[in-house]
N, C-alpha and C positions, 0 to 999 in steps of 0.2 A: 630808637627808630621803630615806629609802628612795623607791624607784620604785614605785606602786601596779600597774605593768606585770608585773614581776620576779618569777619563782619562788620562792616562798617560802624555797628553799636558799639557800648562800650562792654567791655567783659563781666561776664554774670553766670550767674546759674541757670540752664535752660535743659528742660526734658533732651531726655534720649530720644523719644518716640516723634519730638516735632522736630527734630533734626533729618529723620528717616522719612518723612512724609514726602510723598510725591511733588513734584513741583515748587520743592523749596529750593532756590540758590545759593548754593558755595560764593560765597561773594568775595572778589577780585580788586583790592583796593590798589590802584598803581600809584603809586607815591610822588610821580612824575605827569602827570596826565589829570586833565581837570572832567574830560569827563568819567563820572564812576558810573555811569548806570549802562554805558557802552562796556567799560571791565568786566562789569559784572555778569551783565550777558551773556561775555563770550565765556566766562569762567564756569556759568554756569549751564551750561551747553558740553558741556567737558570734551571743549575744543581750545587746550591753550594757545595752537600754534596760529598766526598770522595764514591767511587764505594768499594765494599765491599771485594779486593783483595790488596794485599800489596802494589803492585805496581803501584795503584790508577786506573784500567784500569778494565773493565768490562768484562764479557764475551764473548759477542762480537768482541771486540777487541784483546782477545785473541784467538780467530777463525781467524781473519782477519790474526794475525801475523803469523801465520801457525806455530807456539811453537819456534820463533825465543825467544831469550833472551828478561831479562826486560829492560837491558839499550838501547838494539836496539828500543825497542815500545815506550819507554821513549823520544826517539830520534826523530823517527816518529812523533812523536805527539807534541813536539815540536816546531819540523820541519814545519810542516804542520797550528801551531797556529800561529807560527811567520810570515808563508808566508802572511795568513787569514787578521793579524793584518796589514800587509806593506800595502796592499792593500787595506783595509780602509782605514788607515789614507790617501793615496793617492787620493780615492775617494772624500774625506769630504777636502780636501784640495784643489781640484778643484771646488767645490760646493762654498765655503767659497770663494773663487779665484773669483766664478763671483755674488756671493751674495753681497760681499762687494760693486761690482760697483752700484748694484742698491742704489739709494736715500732712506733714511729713517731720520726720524723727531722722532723715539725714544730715550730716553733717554739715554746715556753710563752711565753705571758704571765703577766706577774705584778701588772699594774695599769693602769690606763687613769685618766688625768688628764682632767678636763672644765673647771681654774679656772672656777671658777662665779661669784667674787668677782670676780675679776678682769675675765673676760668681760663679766659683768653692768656693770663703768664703761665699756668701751667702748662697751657697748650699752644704755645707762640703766637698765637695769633694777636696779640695784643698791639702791634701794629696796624689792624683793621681800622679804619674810619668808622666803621658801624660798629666798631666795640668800643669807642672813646665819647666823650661827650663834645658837641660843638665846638670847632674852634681851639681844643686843648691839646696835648700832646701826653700822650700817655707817660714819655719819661718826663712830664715837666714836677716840680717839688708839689704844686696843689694835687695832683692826679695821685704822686704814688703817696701822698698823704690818708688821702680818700681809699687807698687800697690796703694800706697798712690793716685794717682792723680784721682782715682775712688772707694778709698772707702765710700765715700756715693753718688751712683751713682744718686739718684735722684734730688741734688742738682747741679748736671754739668753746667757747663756754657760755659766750652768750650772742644772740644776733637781733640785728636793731634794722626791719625792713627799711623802715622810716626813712635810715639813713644811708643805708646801703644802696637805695633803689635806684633806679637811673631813666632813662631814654635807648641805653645801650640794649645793643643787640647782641644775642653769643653767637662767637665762633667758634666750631669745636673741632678736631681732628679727631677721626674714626680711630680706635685701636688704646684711649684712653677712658678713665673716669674722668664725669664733673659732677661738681657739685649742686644741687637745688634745694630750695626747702618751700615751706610750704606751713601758710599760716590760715589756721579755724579763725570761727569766731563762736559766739554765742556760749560756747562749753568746749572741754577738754577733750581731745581725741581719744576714744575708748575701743581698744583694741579686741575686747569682747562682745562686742556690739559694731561696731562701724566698719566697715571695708572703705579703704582707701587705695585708689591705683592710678599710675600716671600712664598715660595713653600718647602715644608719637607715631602721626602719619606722616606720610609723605605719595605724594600726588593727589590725583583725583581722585581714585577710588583704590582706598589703601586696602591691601587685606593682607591679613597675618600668612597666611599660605604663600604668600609674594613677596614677604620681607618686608612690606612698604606700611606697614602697620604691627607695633611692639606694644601691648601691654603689661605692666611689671606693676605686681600689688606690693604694695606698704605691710612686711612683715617685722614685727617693732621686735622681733625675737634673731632677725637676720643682721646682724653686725658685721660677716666678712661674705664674699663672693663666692655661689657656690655651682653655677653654672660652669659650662665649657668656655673658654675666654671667645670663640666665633658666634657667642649667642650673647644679646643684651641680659642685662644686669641690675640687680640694683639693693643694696645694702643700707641699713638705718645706720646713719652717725649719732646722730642725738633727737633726742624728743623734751623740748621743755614746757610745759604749759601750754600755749595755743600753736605753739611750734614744731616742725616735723621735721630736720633735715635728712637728706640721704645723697648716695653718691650713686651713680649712675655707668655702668659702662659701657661704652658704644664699643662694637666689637668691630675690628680689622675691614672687614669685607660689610660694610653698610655702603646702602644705599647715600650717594654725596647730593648736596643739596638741601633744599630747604625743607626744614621738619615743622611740621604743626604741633605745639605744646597742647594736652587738658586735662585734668585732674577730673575725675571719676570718684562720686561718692555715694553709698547705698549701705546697707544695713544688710548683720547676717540671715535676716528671717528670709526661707524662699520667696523669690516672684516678689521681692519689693520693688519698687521704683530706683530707675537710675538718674541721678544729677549730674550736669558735667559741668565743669569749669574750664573756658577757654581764657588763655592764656592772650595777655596784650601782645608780646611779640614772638615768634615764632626764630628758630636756632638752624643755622649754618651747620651742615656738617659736612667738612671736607675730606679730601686723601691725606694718608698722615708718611711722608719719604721719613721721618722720626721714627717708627712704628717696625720692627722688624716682620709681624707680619702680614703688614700691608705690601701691594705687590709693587708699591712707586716705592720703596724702600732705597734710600740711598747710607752707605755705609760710610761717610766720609763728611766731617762737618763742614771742613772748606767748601765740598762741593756744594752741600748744601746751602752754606750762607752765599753762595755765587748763585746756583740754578733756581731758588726759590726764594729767599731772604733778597736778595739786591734788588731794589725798583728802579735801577738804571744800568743800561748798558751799552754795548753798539752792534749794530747791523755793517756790517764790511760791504762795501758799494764799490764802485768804480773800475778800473780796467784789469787784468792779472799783471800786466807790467809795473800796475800802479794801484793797489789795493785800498782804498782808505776808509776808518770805521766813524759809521757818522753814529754821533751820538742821542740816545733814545731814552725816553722815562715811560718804563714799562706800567707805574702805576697798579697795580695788583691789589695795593692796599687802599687802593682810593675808594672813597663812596658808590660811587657809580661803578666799581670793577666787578664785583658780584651779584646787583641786582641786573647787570648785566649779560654776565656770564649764567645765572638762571635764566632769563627768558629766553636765550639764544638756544639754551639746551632745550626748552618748551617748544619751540619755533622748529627743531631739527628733527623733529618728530621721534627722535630717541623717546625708545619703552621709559616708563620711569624704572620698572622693575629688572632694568639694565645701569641704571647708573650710579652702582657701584665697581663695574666694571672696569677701567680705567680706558682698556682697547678699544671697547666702544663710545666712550665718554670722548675720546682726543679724534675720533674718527666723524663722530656725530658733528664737533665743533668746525676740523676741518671745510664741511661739508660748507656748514650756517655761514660762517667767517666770511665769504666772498657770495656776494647778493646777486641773484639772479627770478629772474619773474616777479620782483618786485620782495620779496622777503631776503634776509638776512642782513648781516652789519655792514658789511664793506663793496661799495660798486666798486672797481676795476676797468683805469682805464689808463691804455698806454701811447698811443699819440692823441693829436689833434687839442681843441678848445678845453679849456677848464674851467670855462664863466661859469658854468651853472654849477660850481661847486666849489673845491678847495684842490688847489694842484699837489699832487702827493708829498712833492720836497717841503709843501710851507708846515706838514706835520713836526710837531717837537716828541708829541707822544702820543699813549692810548685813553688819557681818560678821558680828554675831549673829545674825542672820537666816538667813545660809549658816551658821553652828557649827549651827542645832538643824537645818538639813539635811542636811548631814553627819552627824553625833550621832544623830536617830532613823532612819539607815535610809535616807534619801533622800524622806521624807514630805516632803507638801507643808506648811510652816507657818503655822501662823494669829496673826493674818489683815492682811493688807494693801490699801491703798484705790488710786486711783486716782495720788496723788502718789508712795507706795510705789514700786507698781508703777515710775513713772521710776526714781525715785531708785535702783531695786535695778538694774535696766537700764542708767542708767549708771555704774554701779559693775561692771557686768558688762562693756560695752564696753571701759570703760576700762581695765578689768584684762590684755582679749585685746591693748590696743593700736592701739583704735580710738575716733577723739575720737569725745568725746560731751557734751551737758548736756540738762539737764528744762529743759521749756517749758512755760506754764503760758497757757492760754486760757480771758479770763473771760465769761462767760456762752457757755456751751459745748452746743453743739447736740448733742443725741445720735436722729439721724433715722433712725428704724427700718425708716421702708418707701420708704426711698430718691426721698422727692417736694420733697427740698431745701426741704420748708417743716415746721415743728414746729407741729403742728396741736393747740390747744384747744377744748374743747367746754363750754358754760356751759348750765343751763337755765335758766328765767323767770326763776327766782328769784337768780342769780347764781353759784349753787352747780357747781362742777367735775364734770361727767361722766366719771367715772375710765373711761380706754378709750373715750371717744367713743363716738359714738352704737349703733356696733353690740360696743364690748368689746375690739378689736383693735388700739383705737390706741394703740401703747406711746413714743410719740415724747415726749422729756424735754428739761429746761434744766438743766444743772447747773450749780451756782456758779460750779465754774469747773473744767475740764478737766487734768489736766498728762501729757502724753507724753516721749518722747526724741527726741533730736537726732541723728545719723551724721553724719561729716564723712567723704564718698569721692568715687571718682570714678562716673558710671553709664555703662560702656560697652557697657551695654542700650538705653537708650536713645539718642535724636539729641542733636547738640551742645548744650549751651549747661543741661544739666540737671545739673549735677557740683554737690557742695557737701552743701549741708547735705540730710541727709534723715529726713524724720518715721515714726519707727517708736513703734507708739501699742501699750504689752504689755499694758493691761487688757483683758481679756475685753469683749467689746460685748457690747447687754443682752439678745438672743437666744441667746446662750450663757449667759448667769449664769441666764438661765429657765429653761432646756432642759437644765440642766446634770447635772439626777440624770430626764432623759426615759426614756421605752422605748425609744431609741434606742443608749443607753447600751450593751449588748453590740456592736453594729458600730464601735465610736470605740476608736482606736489613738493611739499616737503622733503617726502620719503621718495621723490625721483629723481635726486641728484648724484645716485651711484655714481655717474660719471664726473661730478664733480669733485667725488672724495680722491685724498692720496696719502695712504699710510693707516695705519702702520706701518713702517717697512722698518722692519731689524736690519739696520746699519750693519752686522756683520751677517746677514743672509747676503747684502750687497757685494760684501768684500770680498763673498768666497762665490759668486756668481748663483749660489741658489735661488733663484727665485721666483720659483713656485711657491713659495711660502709667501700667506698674507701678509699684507695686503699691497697689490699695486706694485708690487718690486720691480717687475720689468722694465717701469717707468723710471722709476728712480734710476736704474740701471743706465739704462739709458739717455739719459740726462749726464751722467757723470765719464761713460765710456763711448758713445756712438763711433763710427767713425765720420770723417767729412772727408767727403769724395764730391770731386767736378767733373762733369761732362760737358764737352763741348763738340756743335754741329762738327759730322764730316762726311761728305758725300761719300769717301771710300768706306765708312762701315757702313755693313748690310743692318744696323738700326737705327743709323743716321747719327750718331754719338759717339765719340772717343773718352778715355779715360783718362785724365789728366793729373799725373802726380802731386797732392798738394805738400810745403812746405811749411814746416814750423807754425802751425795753427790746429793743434789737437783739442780736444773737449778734455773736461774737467782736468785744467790746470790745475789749479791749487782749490782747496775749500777750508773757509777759514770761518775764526768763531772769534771771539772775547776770552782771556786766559784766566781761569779765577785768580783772584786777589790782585791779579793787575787793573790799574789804571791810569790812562795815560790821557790826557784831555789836549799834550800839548802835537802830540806824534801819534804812533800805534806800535809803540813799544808795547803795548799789552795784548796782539796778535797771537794768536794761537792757530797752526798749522795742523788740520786735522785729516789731513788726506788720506794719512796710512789707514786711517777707519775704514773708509769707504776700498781703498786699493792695496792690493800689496807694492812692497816697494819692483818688485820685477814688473808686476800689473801696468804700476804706472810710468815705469821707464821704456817700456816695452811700449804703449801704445799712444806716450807722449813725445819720443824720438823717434819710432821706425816710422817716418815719411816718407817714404818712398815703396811701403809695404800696403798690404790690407789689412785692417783692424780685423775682420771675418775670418781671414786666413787660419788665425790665432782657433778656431772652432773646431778646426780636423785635426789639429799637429799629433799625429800619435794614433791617426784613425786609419784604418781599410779594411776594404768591401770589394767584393766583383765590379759595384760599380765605382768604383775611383779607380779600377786597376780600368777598367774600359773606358774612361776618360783619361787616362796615362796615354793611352797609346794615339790620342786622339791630340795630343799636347802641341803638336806644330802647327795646329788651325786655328786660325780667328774666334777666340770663344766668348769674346763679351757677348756679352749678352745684355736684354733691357733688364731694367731692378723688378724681382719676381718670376721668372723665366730660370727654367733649369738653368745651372752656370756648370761651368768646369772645373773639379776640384784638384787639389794635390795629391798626390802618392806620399807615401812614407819616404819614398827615395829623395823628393821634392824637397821635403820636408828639413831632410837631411841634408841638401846641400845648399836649403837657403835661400832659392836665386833672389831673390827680392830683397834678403837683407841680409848686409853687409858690416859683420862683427868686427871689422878693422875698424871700420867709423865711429863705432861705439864701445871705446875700448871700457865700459863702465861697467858693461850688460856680463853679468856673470854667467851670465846662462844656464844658470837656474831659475828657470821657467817653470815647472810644476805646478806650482802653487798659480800662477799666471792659465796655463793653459787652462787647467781645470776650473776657474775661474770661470774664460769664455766658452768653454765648452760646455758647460752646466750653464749658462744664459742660451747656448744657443737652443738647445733641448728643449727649450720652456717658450722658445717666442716663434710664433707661428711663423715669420715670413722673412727668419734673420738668413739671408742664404747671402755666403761669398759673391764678389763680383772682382773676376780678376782678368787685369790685361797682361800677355807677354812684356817682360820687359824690357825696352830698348835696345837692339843690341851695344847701342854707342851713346852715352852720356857726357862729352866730354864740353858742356860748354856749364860753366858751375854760375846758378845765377841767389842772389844774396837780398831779400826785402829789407832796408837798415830801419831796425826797431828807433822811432821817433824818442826823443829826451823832450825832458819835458818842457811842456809847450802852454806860455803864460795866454789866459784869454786876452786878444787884440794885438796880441802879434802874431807875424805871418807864421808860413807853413812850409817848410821843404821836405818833399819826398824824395827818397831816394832808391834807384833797386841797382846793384851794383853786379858787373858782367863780366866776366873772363873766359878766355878760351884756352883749354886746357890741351888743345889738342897740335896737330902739326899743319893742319888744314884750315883754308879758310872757311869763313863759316857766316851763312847769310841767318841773322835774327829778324822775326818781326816781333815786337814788344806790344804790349797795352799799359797803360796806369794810370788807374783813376782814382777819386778821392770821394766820397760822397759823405754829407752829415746823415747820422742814423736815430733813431731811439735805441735805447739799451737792448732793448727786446731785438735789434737785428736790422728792422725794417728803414727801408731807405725813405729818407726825406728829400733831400736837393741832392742833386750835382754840385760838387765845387770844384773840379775843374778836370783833364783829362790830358794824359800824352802818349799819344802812338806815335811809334816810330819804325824804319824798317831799314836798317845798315848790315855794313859786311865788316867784321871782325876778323880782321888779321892772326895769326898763330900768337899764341904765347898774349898777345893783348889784352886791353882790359878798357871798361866803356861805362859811364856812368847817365842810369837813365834818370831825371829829375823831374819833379813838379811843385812850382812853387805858387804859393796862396795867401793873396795879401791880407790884410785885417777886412780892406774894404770891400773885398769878393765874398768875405765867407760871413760877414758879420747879421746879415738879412737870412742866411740859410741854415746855421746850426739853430741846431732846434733841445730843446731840456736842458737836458743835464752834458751838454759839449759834446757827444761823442762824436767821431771820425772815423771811418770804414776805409782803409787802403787796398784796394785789390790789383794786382799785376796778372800778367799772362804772358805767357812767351813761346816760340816754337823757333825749331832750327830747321830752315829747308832741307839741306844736304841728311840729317839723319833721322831727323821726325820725332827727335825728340821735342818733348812739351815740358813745361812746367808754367805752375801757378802757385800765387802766396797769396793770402789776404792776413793782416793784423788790423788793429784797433787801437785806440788811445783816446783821451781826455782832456781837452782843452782845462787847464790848470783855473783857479779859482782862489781870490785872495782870503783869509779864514776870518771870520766876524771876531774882535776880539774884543773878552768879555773884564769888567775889572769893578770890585765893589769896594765902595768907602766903609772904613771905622770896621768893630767887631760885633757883627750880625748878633742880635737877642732876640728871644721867642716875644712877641706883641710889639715890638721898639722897630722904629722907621730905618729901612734900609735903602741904599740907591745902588742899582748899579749902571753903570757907562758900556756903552756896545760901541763900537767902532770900527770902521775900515778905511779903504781909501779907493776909490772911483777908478778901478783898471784902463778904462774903455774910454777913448776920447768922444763920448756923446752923454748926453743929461739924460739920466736914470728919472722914469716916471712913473707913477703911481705905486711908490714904496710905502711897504710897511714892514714893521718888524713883528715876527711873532715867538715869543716866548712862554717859558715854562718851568718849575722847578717842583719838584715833591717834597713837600712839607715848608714851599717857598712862596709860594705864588701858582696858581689857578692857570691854564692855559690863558692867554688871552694873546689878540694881532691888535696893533696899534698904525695906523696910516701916520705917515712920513711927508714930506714935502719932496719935491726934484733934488734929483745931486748931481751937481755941475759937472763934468770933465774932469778927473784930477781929483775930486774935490776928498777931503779926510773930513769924515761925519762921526760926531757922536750924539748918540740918544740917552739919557738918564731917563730912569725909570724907576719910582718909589714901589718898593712893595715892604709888605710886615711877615716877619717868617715865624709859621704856626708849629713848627716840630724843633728839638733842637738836635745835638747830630751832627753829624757827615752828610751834605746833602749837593745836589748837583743843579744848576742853571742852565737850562740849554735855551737856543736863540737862534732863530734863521733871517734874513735879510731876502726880499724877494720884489723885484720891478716889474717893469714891462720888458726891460731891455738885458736885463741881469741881474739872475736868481741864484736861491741854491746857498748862499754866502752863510755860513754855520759857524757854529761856538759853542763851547762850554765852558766851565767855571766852577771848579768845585768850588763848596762854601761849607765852612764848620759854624752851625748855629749855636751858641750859648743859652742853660735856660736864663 
């Protein structure tokens, strides 16, 4: 794989002094992309990243063009790179024309060796696409044939460039030696005379004082390592004849990314001339979790073969009643994973002289990952039309995703959702080197104005106040969340914070609003502050610290808020009552993938990660006490003059609006609980400690977290029940049910509401599917069953994605004013693509496999196609389909040739007009 670094020439000898000349370009070869003289330009402008306009062109530029079109400025510029480029090389061709006549007694080289195969098994990477040759598979018998002749490199005796050489590119992981050598010509290297040194930059403008520039002289008298192992390296192995090898150490803490190779040769007389040799392809160096001490250091090989070695996993979707992990090929090791995970990091305007850092390396990516003002990989969209792109579910994986990034230009592609977004993140970590997995939290807070509670607004009628009372409340529940994982260490922060860390790449929903504002000319690369999220140390979350970077509050919030409803009432003096909700708390469960499981047919290989984020009190406490305030949990154990002068103030109306002084509890309060009732919960040990100080360390840190509490009732006695739905196949109907008893001796007049709405995941409401109010009187000791039933053929035109269902109830009792409200969610059910291959799969030998289902839905499926994907199987590709009748059982055969052999995974989606989503896997063992 040529080096996208390298002068478009071929490799040679050229002055030091015309590499330094003014106005010479670094030239920018994109490997991807036909025009170079646009690459080049911008490369040599030492401006890598994309201008923050679609058309890759600044504002500026678009002054200049006086509002001509973009393929015209496209043209221009071009135009104008390629004239740029003729004309250097012109110049540096004439230079070289009379440089050559002069006499010199430096050394020629004739080739520089990088074993990239070879390298790559000492240093794992040998699963890279850029480290194998076309089409081959590193374990197959020709490949480890071709490596044999250096697999124990430090017994060599002799080496044969000729045959060793390859197209391959090295991989390397930071914190290890590799091996290079390095062949003269014309005479023998004379260590009394000759200096020989290897020179490795990285960025634009490398310099030794910034790390980003190493040179290490050829000392033919140094056989072992005699630096600090934090400093580069380099040792002679052998020297035979026109032959030089040595071994090279990259130390711990380098800079990750792409390094430019070039040998340097000059003579000991002062003030001679220096010759450099650039190297045909330029070396990968990543984070090494192998490395004790690198700071993504993982101490656990399992872990490791799960969070960086596996290119397939799952992202957990769906409802918390009903969790299920769709299946994902992370692709890490693909061609396109790193020359795309470099340009993204070019694009995020991360320093280079930062990216060794790992905290800002996953923070930078973050940022890139979700495209806004026309730069980075991934648009972001969650209702409405998806013609002008690709709808998020028909994704199998990450690497087609980076080919049509690469392929158009560096545009951002459409479109991806919240699961995406991980999935593409850890397919990007894991590529640099850095563990990673998607973590999936259900019923997932998304709190806009940072008051740790997700605030509802209902009027008389029961109907949703979109934006609360004055328009500005954009605080959401979405189904369910999913971010990334980091495995490093933080030695930013105080001890005891290393491990996992939550970095969340979807845009939050003040940027997806704002995201085409008037604001839009001042936003760069480097002003997407508000787009980033994370670092956050998973256990700064757990223990409620978080003040510590980055972004915690958010995370926090997301997994703990509370959800409180208000609804109109003439008798408060703010026009809103408080309305107890039931059994729908934020971060239910948050789930992951369990190493070394795998389950293609269930999710037997679920992993229950909650206790990370919550303690177990944390999350009993503010996933059962319903009838309490999440907020409340912030004073327990607190007083001041001013809670003892809200004590006395305790028998008056003290809601108040959200942000408005509130009325807090007394210790005495505190102690007798009124709000929650330890008989109901006979689980709660009431060791709370570790709970309290939790929320009371979140509330300290977020500006606007203030209690909001109503008296409670004096009389509850009508007990009302939302029955959690079973599951429910798509095109059969729908029964809701909220079920009523009256606990008391009195009668008792209810008025009810229950409605049904389809939603997207993200919360927001699409259609009405149906509604029943009702207003009866309830005899003592009775019981009353409120229903709503929904055919196939009412809801079949209104749900919208991926199935979901929003249930909301409301209720109030004249006689004691008691209220209550429920809302749950669920998942119209979906039949599983099921995948089956003939005969026993071999590396280059024709393979078929069968996808098949059967037609749920009594209506003809149109404009189908299948799209599948397999790592080391088959290339993404979507394949169009014909109609499928009613009823009807379809299967698709599909030839493919599998290039790797292994344990390898098949994934496949199924997607119409009328019914999408339909998924599959397949594991497959390839033979070589």
């Amino acid at each position: 794989m040529s080096s996208p670094l390298n002068q478009s020439g071929s490799p040679g000898m050229v002055r030091r002094s015309m590499m330094n000349q003014q106005g010479s370009p670094t030239l920018l070869r994109h490997s991807m992309s036909g025009n170079s003289g646009l690459n080049n330009l911008a490369n040599a402008s030492g401006f890598p990243r994309r201008n923050t306009d679609q058309d890759g062109m600044g504002s500026n530029a678009i002054a200049r063009s006086g509002g001509n079109s973009a393929a015209y400025r496209a043209s221009l510029v071009s135009h104008y790179a390629e004239d740029l480029d003729r004309r250097r090389r012109a110049e540096r061709a004439v230079e070289e024309k009379l440089t050559d006549g002069m006499p010199s007694d430096n050394l020629k080289i004739d080739s520089v060796e990088l074993f990239a195969r070879d390298n790559a098994r000492e240093h794992r990477t040998d699963r890279y696409e850029v480290v194998l040759d076309s089409g081959r598979d590193i374990g197959s018998s020709s490949t480890m044939a071709r490596s044999r002749s250096m697999t124990n490199m430090t017994s060599m005796t002799s080496m044969d460039y000729h045959s060793s050489s390859s197209p391959s590119t090295a991989v390397l992981r930071r914190g290890q030696p590799f091996f290079m050598a390095v062949r003269v010509k014309d005479r023998n290297f004379d260590p009394r005379r000759d200096v020989l040194r290897a020179v490795f930059t990285f960025g634009p403008n490398p310099q030794v004082t910034k790390g980003s520039k190493v040179v290490l002289p050829f000392r033919m008298n140094q056989r072992e390592f005699t630096r600090a192992p934090q400093k580069w390296d380099m040792r002679i192995h052998q020297q035979e004849g026109f032959n030089v090898s040595c071994q090279v150490h990259i130390p711990a803490n380098a800079l990750v990314g792409l390094w430019r190779v070039n040998i340097e040769t000059t003579t000991s007389t002062p003030g001679a001339r220096i010759d450099e040799f650039r190297c045909k392809d330029d070396i990968y160096i990543l984070f090494n979790p192998f490395c004790r001490e690198d700071s993504v250091y993982l101490d656990d090989e399992e872990l490791r073969r799960e969070y960086l070695m596996n290119d397939t996993g799952k992202v957990f979707v769906g409802t918390h009643h009903r969790p299920k992990g769709r299946r994902w090929i992370y692709g890490q090791f693909s061609d396109v994973a790193l020359p795309a995970a470099q340009l993204l990091l070019g694009q995020s305007g991360l320093n280079p002289t930062e990216r060794g850092n790992p905290v800002q390396v996953v923070r930078a990516i973050a940022s890139i990952i979700n495209a806004n003002e026309g730069f980075g990989l991934l648009e972001g969209k969650w209702e409405g039309s998806f013609e002008d792109g690709v709808c998020p579910w028909t994704w199998t994986g990450s690497s087609k995703i980076f080919e049509h990034y690469l392929r158009n230009g560096s545009k951002p592609v459409k479109y991806g959702q919240c699961w995406v977004f991980a999935a593409v993140a850890t397919s990007i970590f894991r590529a640099l080197g850095i563990p990673a997995r998607p973590v999936t939290n259900f019923v997932s807070a998304r709190d806009t104005n940072h008051t740790l509670s997700v605030d509802k607004y209902f009027d008389v009628f029961g109907e949703e106040m979109k934006g609360g009372p004055d328009g500005d409340n954009q605080d959401a529940l979405w189904n369910f969340h999913a971010w990334t994982e980091v495995w490093m260490s933080r030695p930013d922060l105080q001890p005891g914070y290393n491990g996992w860390q939550a970095v969340d790449p979807t845009p939050p929903p003040q940027c997806r609003q704002n995201g085409s504002g008037a604001d839009s000319k001042s936003r760069g690369p480097l002003a997407v502050e508000g787009f980033r999220r994370g670092p956050s140390s998973v256990e700064s979350v757990r223990r409620g610290e978080i003040g510590f970077a980055f972004d915690t509050p958010y995370l926090f919030a997301e997994i703990n808020a509370e959800v409180t409803h208000f609804q109109e009432d003439e008798t408060s003096h703010w026009g809103f009552k408080k309305i107890p909700v039931n059994n729908y708390q934020v971060g239910r469960m948050i789930l992951t993938k369990r190493p070394g499981a795998d389950d293609d047919v269930s999710d037997a290989d679920v992993e229950d990660i909650t206790g990370l984020y919550k303690t177990l009190d944390n999350a009993s406490r503010y996933q059962r006490q319903s009838d309490g305030c999440f907020n409340s949990l912030f004073n327990q154990g607190m007083t001041s003059p001013y809670l003892e002068r809200r004590d006395r103030e305790r028998e008056r109306d003290m809601i108040q609006y959200p942000g408005t002084s509130v009325r807090r509890p007394s210790a005495m309060d505190i102690a007798r609980k009124p709000w929650y009732d330890e008989s109901r919960y006979p689980a709660d040990s009431g060791n709370t400690a570790a709970d309290r100080m939790s929320a009371m360390n979140a509330a300290r840190s977020v500006d606007r977290a203030q209690p909001i509490f109503d008296s409670r009732p004096p009389n509850e006695d009508i007990q009302f029940d939302l029955v959690e739905q079973e599951k429910v196949a798509w095109g059969q109907p729908l029964n809701v049910q909220v079920l009523i008893q009256n606990r008391s001796q009195e009668t008792r007049t209810i008025t009810t509401y229950l409605c049904a709405n389809s939603v997207y995941y993200t919360g927001v409401t699409a259609r009405r599917l149906g509604r029943n109010d009702r207003q009866f009187v309830l005899q003592p000791g009775s019981r009353e069953t409120l229903q709503l039933r929904i055919s196939w053929e009412e809801y079949r035109e209104r749900v919208v994605d991926y199935g979901y269902i929003k249930v909301f109830s409301m209720a109030s009792v004249q006689e004691t004013k008691q209220s209550w409200s429920a809302e749950d969610d669920f998942q119209l059910e979906k039949p599983k693509l099921d995948i089956q291959v003939r005969g026993n799969p071999q590396i280059g030998q024709e393979c078929f496999a069968t996808f098949s289902f059967m037609n749920p839905v009594p209506v003809t499926l149109t404009e189908c196609e299948f799209a599948f994907e397999g790592s080391g199987l088959v290339r993404a590709q979507t394949v169009k389909y014909r109609d499928v009748k009613p009823g009807e059982m379809i299967s698709f055969v599909q030839k493919f040739l599998p290039r790797f052999s292994g344990e390898r995974k098949l994934v496949a989606t199924f997607n119409s007009r009328e019914l999408g989503d339909i998924v599959g896997s397949r594991p497959i063992h390839v033979r070589e």
